[in-house]
mmCIF file of the N, C-alpha and C atoms, coordinates in Angstrom:
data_MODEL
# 
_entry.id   MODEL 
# 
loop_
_atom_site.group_PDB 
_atom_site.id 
_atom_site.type_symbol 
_atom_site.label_atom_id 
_atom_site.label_alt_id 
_atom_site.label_comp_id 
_atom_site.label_asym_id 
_atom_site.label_entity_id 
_atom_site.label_seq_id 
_atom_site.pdbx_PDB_ins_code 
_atom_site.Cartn_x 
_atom_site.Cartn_y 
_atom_site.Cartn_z 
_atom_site.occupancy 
_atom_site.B_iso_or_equiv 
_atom_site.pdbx_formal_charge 
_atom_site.auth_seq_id 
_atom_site.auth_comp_id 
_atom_site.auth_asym_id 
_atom_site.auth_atom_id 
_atom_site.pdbx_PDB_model_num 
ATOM 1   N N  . UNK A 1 1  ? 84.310  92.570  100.036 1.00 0.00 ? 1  UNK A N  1 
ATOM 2   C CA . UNK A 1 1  ? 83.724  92.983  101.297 1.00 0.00 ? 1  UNK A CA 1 
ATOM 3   C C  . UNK A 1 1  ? 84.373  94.269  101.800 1.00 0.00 ? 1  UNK A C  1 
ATOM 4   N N  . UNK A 1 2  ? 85.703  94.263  101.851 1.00 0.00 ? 2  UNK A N  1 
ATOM 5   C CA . UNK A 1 2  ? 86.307  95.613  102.101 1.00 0.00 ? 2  UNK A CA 1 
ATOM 6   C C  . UNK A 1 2  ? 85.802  96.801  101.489 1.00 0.00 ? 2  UNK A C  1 
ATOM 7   N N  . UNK A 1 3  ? 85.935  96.811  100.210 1.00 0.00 ? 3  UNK A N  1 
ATOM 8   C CA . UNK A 1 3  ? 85.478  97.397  99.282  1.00 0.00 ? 3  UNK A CA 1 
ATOM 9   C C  . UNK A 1 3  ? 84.395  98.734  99.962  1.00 0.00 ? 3  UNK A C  1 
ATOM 10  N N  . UNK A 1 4  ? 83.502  97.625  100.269 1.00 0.00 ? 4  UNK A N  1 
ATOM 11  C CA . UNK A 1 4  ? 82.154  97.825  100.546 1.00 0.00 ? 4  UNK A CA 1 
ATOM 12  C C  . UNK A 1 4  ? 82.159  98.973  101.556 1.00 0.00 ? 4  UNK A C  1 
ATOM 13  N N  . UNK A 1 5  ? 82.515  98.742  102.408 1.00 0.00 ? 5  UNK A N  1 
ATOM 14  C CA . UNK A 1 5  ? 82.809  99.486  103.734 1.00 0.00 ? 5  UNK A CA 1 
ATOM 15  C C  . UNK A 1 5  ? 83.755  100.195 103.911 1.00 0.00 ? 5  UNK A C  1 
ATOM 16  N N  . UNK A 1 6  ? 84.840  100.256 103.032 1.00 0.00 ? 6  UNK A N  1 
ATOM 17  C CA . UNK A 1 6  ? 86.210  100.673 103.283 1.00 0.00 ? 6  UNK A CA 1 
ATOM 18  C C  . UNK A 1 6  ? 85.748  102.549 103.250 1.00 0.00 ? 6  UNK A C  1 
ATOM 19  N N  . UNK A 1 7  ? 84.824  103.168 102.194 1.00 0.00 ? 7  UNK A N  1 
ATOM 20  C CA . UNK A 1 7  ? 84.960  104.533 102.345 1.00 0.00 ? 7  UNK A CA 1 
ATOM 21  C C  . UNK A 1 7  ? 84.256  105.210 103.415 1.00 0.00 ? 7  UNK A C  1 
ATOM 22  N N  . UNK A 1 8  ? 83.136  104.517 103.664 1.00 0.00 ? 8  UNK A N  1 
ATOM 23  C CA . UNK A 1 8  ? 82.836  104.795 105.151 1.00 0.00 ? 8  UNK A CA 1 
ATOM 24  C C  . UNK A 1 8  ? 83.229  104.535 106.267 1.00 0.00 ? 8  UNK A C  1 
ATOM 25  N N  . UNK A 1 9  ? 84.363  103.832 106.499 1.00 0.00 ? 9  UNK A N  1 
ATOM 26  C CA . UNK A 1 9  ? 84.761  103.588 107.546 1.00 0.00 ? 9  UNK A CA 1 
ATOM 27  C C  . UNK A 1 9  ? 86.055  104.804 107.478 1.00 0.00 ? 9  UNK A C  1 
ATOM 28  N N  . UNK A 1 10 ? 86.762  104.998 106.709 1.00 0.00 ? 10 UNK A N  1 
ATOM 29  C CA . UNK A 1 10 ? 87.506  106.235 106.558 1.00 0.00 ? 10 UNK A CA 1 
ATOM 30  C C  . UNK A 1 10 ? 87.014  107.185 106.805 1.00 0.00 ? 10 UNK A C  1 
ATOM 31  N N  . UNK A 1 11 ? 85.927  107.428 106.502 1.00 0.00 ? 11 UNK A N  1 
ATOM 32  C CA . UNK A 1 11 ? 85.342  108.487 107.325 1.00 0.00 ? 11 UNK A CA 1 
ATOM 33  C C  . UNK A 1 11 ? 85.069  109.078 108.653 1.00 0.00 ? 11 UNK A C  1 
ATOM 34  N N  . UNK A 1 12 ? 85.733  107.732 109.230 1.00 0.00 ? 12 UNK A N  1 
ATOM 35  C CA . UNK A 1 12 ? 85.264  107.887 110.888 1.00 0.00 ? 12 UNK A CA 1 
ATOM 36  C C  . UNK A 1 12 ? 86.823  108.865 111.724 1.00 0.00 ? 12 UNK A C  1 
ATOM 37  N N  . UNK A 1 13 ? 86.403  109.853 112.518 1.00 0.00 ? 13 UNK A N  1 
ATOM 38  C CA . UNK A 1 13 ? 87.683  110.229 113.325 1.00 0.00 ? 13 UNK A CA 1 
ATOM 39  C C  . UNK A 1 13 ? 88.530  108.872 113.406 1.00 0.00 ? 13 UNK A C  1 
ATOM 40  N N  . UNK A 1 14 ? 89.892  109.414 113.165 1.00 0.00 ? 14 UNK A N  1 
ATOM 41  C CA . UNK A 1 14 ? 91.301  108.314 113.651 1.00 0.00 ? 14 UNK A CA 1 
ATOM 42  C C  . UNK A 1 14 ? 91.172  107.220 112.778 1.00 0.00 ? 14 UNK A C  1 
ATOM 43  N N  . UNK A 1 15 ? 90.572  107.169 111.682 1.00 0.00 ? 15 UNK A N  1 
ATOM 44  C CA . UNK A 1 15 ? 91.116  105.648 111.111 1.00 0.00 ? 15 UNK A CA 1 
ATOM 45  C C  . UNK A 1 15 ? 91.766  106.110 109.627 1.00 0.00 ? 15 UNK A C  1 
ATOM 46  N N  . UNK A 1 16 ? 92.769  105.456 110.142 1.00 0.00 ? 16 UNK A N  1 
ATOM 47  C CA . UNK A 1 16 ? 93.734  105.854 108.594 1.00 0.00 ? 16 UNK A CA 1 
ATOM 48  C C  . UNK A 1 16 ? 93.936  104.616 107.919 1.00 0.00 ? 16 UNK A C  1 
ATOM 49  N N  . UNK A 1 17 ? 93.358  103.860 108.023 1.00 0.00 ? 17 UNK A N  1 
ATOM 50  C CA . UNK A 1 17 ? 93.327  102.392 106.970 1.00 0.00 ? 17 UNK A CA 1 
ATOM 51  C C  . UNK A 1 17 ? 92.160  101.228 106.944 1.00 0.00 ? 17 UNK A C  1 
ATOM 52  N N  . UNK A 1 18 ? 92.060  100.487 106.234 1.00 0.00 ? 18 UNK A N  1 
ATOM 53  C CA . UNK A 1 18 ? 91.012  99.738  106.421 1.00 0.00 ? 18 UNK A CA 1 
ATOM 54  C C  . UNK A 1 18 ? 91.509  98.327  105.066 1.00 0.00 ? 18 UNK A C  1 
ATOM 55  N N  . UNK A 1 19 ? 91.989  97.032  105.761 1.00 0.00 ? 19 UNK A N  1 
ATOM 56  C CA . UNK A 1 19 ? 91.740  95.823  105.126 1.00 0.00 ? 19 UNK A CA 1 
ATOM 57  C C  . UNK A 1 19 ? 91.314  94.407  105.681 1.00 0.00 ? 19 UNK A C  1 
ATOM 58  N N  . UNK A 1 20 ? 91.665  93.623  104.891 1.00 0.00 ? 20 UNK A N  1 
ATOM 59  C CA . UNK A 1 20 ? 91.011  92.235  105.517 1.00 0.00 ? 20 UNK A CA 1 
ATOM 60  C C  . UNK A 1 20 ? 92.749  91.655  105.798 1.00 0.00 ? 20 UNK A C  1 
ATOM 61  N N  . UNK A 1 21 ? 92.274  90.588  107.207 1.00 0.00 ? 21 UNK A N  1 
ATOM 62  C CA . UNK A 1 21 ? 93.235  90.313  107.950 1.00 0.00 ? 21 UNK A CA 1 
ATOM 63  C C  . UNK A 1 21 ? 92.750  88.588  108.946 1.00 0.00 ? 21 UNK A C  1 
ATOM 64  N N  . UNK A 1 22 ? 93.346  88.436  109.236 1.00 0.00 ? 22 UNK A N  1 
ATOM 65  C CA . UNK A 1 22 ? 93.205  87.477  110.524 1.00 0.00 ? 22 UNK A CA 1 
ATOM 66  C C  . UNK A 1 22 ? 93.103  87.458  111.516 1.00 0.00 ? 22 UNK A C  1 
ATOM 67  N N  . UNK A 1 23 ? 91.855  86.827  112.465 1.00 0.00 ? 23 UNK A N  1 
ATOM 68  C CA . UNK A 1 23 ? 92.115  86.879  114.135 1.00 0.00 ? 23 UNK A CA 1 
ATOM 69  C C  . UNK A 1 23 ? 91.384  85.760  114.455 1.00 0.00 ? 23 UNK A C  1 
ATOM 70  N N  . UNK A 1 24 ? 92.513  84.754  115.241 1.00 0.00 ? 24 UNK A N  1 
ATOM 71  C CA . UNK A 1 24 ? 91.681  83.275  115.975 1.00 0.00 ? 24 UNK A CA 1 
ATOM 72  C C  . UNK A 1 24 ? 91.568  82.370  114.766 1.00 0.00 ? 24 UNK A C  1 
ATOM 73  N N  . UNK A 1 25 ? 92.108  82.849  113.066 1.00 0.00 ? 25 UNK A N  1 
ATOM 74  C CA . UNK A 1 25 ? 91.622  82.106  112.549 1.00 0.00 ? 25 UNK A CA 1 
ATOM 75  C C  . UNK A 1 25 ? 90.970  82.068  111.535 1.00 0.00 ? 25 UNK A C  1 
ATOM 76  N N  . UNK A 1 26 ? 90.268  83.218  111.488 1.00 0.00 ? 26 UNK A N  1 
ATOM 77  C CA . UNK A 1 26 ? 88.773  83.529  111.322 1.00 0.00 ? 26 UNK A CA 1 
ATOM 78  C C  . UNK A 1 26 ? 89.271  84.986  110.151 1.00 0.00 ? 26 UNK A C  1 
ATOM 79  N N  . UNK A 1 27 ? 88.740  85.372  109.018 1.00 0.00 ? 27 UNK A N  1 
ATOM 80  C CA . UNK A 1 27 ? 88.746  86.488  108.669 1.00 0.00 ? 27 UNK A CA 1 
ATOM 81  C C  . UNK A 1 27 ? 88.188  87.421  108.808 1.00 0.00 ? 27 UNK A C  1 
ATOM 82  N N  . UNK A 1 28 ? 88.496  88.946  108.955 1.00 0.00 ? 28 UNK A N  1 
ATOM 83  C CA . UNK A 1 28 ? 88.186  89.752  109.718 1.00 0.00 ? 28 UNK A CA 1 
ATOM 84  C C  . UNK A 1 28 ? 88.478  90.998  108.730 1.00 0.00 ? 28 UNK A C  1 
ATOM 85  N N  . UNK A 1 29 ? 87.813  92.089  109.157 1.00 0.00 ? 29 UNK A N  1 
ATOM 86  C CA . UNK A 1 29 ? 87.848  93.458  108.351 1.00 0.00 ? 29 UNK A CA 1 
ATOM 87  C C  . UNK A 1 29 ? 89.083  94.177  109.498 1.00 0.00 ? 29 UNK A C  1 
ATOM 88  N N  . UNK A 1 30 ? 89.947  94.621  109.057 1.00 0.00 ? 30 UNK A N  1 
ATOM 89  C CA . UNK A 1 30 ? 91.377  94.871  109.927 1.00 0.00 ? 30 UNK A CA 1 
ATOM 90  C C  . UNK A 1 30 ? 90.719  96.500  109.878 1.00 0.00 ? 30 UNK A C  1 
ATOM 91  N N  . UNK A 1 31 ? 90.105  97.681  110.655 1.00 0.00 ? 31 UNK A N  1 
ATOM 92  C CA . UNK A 1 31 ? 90.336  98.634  110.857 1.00 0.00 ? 31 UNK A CA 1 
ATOM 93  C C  . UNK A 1 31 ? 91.621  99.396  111.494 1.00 0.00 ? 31 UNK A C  1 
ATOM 94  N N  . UNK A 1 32 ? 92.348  100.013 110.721 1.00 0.00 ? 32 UNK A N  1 
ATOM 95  C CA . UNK A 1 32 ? 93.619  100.406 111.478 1.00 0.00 ? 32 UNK A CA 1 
ATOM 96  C C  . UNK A 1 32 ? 93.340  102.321 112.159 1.00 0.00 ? 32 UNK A C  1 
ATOM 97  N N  . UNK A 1 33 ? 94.052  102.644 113.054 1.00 0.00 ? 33 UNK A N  1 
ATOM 98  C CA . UNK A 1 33 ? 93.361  103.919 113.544 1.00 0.00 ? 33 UNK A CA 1 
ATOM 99  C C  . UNK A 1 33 ? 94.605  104.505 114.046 1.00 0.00 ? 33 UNK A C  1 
ATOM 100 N N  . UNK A 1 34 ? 94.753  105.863 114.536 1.00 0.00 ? 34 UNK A N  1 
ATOM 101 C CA . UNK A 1 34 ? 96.044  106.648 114.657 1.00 0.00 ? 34 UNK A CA 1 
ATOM 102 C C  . UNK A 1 34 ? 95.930  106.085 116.452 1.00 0.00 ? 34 UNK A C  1 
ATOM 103 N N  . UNK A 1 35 ? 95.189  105.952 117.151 1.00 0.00 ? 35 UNK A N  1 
ATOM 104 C CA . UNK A 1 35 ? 95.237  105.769 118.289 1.00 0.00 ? 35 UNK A CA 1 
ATOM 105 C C  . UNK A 1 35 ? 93.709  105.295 118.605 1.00 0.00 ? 35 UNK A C  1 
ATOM 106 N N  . UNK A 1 36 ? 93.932  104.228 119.563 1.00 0.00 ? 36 UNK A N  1 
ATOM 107 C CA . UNK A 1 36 ? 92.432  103.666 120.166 1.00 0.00 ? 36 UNK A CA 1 
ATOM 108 C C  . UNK A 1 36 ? 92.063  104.563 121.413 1.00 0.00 ? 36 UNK A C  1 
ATOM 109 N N  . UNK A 1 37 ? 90.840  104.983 121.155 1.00 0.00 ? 37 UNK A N  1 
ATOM 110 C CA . UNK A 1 37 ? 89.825  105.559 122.143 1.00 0.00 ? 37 UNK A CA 1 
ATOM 111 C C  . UNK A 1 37 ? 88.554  104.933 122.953 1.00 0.00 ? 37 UNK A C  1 
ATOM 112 N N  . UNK A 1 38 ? 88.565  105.407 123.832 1.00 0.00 ? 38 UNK A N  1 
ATOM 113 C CA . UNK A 1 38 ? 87.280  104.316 124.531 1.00 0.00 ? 38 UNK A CA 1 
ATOM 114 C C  . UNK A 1 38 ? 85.733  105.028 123.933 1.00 0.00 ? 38 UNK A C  1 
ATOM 115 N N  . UNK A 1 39 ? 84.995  103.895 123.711 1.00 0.00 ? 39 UNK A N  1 
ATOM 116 C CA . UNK A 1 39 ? 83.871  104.432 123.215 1.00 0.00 ? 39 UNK A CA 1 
ATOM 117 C C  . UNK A 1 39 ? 83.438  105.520 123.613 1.00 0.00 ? 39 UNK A C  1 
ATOM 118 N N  . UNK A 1 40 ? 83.150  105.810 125.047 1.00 0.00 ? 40 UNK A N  1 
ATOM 119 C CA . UNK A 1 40 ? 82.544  107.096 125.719 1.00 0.00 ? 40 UNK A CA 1 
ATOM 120 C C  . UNK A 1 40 ? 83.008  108.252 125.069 1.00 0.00 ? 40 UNK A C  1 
ATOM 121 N N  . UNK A 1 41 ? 83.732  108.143 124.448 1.00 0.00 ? 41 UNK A N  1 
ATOM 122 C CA . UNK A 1 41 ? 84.290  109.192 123.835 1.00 0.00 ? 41 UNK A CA 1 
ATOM 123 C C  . UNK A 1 41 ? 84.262  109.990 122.354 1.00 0.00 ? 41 UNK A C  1 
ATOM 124 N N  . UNK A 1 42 ? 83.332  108.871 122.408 1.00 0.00 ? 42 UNK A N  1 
ATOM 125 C CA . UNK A 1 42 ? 82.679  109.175 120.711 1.00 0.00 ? 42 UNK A CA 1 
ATOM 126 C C  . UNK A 1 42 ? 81.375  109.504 120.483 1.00 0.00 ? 42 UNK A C  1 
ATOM 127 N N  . UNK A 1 43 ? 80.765  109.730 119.327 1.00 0.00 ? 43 UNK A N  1 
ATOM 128 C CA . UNK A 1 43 ? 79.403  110.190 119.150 1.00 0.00 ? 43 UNK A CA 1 
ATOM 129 C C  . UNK A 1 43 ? 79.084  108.447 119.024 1.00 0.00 ? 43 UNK A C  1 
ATOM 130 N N  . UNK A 1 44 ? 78.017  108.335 118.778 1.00 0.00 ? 44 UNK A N  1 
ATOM 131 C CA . UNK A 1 44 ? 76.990  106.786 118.664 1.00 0.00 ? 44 UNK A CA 1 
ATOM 132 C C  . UNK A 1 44 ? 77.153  106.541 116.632 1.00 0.00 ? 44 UNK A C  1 
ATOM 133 N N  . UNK A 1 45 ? 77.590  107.570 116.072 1.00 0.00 ? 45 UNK A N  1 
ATOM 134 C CA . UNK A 1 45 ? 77.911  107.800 114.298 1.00 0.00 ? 45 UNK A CA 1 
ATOM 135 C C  . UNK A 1 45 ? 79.224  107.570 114.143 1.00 0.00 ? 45 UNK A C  1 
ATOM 136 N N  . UNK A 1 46 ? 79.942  107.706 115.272 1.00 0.00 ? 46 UNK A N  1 
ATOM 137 C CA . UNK A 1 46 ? 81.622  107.639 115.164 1.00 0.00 ? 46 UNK A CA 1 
ATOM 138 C C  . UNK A 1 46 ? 82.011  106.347 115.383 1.00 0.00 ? 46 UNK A C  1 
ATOM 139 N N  . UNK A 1 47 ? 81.221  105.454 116.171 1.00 0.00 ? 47 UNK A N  1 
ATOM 140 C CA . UNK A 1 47 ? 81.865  103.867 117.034 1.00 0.00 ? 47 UNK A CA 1 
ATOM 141 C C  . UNK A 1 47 ? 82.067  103.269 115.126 1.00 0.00 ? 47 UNK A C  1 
ATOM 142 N N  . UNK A 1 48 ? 83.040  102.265 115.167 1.00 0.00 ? 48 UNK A N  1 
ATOM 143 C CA . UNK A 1 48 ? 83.309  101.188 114.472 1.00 0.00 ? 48 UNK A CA 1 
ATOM 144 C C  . UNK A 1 48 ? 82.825  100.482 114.508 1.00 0.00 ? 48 UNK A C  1 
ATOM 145 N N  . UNK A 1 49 ? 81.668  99.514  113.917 1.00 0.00 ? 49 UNK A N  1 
ATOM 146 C CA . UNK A 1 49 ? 81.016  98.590  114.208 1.00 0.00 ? 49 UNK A CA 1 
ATOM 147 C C  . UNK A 1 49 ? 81.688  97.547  114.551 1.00 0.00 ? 49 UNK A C  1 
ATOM 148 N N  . UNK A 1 50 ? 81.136  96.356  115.233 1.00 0.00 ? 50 UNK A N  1 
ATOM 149 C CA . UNK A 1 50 ? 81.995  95.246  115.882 1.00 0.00 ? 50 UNK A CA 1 
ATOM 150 C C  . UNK A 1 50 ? 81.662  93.994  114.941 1.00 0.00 ? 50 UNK A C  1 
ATOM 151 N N  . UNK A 1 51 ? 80.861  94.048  113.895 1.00 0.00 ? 51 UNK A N  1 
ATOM 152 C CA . UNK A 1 51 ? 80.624  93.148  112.881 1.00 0.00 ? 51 UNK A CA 1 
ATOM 153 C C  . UNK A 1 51 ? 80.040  94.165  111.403 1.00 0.00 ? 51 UNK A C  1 
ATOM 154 N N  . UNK A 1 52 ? 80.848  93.820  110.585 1.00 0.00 ? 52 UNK A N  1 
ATOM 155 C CA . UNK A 1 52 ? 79.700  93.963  109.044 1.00 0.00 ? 52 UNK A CA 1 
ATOM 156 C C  . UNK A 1 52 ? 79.151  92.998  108.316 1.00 0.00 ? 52 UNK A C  1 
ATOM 157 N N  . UNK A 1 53 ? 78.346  92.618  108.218 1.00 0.00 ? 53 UNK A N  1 
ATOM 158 C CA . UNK A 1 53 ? 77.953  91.624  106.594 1.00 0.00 ? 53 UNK A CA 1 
ATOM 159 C C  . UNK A 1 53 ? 78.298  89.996  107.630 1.00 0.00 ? 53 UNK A C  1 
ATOM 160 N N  . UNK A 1 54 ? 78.206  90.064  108.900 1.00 0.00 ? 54 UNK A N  1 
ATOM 161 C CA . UNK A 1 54 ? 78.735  89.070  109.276 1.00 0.00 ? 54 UNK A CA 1 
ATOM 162 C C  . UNK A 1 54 ? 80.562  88.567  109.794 1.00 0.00 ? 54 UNK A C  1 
ATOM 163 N N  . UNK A 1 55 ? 80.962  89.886  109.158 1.00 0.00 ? 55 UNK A N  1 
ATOM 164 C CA . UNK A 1 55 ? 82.440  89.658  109.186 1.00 0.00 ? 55 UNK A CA 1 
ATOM 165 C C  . UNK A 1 55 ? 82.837  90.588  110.741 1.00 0.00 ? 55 UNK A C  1 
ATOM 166 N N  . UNK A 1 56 ? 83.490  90.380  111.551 1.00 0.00 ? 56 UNK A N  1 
ATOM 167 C CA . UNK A 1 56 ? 84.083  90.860  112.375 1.00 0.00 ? 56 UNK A CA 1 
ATOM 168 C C  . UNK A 1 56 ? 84.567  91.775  112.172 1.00 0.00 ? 56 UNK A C  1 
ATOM 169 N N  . UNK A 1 57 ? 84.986  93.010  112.661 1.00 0.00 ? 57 UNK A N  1 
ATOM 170 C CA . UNK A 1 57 ? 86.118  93.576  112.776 1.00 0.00 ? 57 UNK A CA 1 
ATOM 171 C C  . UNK A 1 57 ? 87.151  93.874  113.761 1.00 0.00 ? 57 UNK A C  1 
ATOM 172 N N  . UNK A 1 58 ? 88.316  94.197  113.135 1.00 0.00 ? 58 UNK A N  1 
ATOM 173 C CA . UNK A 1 58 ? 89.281  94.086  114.346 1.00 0.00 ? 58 UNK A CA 1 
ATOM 174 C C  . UNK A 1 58 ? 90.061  95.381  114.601 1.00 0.00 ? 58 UNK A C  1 
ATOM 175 N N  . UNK A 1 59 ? 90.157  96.286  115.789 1.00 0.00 ? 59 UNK A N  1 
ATOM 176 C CA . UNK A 1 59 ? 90.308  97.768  115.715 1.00 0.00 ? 59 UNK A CA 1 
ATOM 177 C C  . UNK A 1 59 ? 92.062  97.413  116.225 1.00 0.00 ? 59 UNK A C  1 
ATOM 178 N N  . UNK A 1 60 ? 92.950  98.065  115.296 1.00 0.00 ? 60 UNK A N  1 
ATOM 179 C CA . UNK A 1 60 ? 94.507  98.220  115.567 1.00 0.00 ? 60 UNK A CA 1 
ATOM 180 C C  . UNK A 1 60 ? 95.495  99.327  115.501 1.00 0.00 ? 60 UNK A C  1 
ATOM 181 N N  . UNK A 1 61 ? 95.770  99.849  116.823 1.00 0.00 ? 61 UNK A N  1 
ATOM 182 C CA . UNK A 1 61 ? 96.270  100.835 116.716 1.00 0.00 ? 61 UNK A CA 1 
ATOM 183 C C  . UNK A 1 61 ? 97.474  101.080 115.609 1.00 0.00 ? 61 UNK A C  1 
ATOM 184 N N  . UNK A 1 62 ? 97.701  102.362 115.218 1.00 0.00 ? 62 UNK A N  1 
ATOM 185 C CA . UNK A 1 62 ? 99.278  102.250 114.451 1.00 0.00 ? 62 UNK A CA 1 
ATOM 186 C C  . UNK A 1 62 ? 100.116 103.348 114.361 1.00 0.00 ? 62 UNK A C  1 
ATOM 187 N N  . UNK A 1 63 ? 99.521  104.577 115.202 1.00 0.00 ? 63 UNK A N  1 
ATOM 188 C CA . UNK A 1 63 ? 99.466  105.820 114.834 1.00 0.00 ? 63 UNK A CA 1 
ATOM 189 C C  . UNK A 1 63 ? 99.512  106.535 113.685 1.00 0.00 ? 63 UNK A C  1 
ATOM 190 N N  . UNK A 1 64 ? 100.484 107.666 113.622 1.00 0.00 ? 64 UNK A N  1 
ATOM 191 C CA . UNK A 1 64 ? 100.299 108.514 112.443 1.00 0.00 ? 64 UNK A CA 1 
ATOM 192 C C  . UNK A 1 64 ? 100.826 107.964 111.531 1.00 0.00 ? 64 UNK A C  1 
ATOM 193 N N  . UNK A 1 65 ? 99.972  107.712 110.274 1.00 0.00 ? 65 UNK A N  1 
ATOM 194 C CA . UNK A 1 65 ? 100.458 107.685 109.014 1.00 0.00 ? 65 UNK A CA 1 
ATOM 195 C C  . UNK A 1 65 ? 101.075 108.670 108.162 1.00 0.00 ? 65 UNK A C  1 
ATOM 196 N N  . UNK A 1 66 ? 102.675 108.583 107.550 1.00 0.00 ? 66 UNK A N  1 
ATOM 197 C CA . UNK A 1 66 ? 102.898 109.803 107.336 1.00 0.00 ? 66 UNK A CA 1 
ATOM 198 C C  . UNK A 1 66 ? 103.674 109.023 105.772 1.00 0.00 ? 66 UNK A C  1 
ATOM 199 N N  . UNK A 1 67 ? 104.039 110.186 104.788 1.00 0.00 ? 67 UNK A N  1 
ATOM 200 C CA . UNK A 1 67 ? 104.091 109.544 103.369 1.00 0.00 ? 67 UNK A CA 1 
ATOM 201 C C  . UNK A 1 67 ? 106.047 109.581 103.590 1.00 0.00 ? 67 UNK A C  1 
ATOM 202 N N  . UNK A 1 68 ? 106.601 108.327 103.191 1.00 0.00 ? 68 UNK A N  1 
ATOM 203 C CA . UNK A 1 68 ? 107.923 108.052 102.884 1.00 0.00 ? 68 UNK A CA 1 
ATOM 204 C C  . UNK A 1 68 ? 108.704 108.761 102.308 1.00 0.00 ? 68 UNK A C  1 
ATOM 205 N N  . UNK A 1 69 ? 109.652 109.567 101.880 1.00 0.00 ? 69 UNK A N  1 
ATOM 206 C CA . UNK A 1 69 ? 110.688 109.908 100.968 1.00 0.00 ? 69 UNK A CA 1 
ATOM 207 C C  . UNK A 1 69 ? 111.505 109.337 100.718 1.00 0.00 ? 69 UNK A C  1 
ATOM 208 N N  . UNK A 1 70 ? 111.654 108.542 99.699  1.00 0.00 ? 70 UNK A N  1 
ATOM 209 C CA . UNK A 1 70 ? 112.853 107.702 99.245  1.00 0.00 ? 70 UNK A CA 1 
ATOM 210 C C  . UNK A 1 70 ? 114.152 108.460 98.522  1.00 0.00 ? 70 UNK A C  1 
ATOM 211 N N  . UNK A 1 71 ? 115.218 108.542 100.025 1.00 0.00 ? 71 UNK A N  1 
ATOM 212 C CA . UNK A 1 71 ? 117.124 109.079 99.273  1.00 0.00 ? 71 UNK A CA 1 
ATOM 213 C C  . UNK A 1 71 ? 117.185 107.959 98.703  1.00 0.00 ? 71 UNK A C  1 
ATOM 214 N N  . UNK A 1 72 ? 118.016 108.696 97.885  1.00 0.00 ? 72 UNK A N  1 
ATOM 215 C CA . UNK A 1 72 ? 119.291 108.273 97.579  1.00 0.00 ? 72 UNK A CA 1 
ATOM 216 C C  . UNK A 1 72 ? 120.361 108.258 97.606  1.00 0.00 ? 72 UNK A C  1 
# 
């Protein structure tokens, strides 16, 4: 199911991740994003849908994703 949706949903401003997760219970498509915005603030092509395929999704902030350097 991720799969499915995962490259279009990357596509959307602010989302830097996309997996499956938990909420209430229930499994859910985990959208992760650099910061949450209120809808008004988006185009009607930009919103995250609030269900795919039946599956929920769940919008979580996390900010910037940035790549590790491992010292030694």
């Amino acid at each position: 199911m991720k799969r499915k949706y995962e490259e279009q949903l990357l596509r959307l401003p602010n989302v830097n991740g996309v997996g499956i997760g938990q909420k209430a219970g229930k499994e859910v498509i985990k959208v992760y994003v650099t910061r949450r915005v209120t809808i008004s603030t988006l185009q009607p092509h930009e919103v995250i849908p609030k269900m795919l395929e039946g599956y929920e999704t769940d919008v979580e902030e996390i900010g910037a994703v940035t790549a590790q350097i491992k010292t030694v």
